[in-house]
C-alpha positions in Angstrom: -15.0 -5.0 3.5 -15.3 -8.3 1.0 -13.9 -11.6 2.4 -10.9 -11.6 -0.3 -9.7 -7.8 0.6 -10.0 -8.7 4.1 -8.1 -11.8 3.3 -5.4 -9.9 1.4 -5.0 -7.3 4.7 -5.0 -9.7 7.5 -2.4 -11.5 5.5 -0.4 -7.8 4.7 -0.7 -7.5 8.7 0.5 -10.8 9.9 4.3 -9.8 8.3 7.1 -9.3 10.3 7.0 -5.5 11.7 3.8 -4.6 9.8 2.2 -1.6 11.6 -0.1 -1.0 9.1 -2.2 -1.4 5.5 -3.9 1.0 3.3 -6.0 -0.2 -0.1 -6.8 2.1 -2.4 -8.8 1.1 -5.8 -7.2 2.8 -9.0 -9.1 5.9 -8.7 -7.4 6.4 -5.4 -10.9 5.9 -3.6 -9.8 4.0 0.0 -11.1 0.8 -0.2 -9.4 -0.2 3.4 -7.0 1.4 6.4 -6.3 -0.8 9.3 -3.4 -0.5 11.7 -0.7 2.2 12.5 -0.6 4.0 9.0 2.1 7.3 9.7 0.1 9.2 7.7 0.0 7.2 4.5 -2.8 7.3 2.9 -5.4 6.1 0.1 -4.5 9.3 -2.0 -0.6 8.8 -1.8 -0.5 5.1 -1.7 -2.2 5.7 -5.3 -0.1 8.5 -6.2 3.6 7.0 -5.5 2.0 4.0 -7.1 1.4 5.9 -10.5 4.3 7.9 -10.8 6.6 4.7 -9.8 4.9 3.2 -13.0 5.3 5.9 -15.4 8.9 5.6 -14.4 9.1 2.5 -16.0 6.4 3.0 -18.7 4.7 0.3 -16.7 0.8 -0.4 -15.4 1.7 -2.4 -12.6 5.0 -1.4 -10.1 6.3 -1.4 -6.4 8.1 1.5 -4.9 9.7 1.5 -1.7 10.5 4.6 0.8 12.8 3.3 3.4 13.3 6.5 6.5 15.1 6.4 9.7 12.4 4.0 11.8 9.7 2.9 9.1 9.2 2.2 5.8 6.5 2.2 3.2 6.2 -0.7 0.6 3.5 0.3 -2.3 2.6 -2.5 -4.8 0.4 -2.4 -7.4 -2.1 -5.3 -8.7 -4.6 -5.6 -11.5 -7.5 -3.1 -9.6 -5.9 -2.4 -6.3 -3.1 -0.4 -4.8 -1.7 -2.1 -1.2 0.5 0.5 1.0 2.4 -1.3 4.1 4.0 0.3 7.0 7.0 -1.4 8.3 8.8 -0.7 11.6 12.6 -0.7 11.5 
């Protein structure tokens, strides 16, 4: 992993009641994993990612799935996709 995206994930990790981070490039190719992920993965982070922009006829969006004891908090930047896990 380069120093920057291991930068960006150890920052993602440190927040308050993150379990876990997946990166995923804009091909949906997984570019990092690390932590408790509840089955989120490179392929979906990408996926929710896209659709939330075409919502909005936008490149670059967020979408948020909020469920009984987690949820997942997908952002997208100018070449990656960043997936977080967040205990309840």
């Amino acid at each position: 992993m380069d120093a920057k995206l291991k930068e960006a994930v150890d920052t993602a990790l440190a927040g308050e009641g993150v379990e876990g981070v997946v990166v995923s490039d804009r091909n949906g190719l997984c570019l990092a994993s690390v932590g408790e992920t509840r089955g989120l993965n490179a392929a979906t982070v990408f996926s929710l990612s896209k659709r939330g922009g075409q919502l909005f006829g936008e490149s670059s969006s967020s979408v948020t799935i909020d469920g009984d004891n987690a949820a997942y908090v997908i952002q997208s930047f100018d070449n990656v996709v960043i997936g977080v896990v967040k205990s309840h």
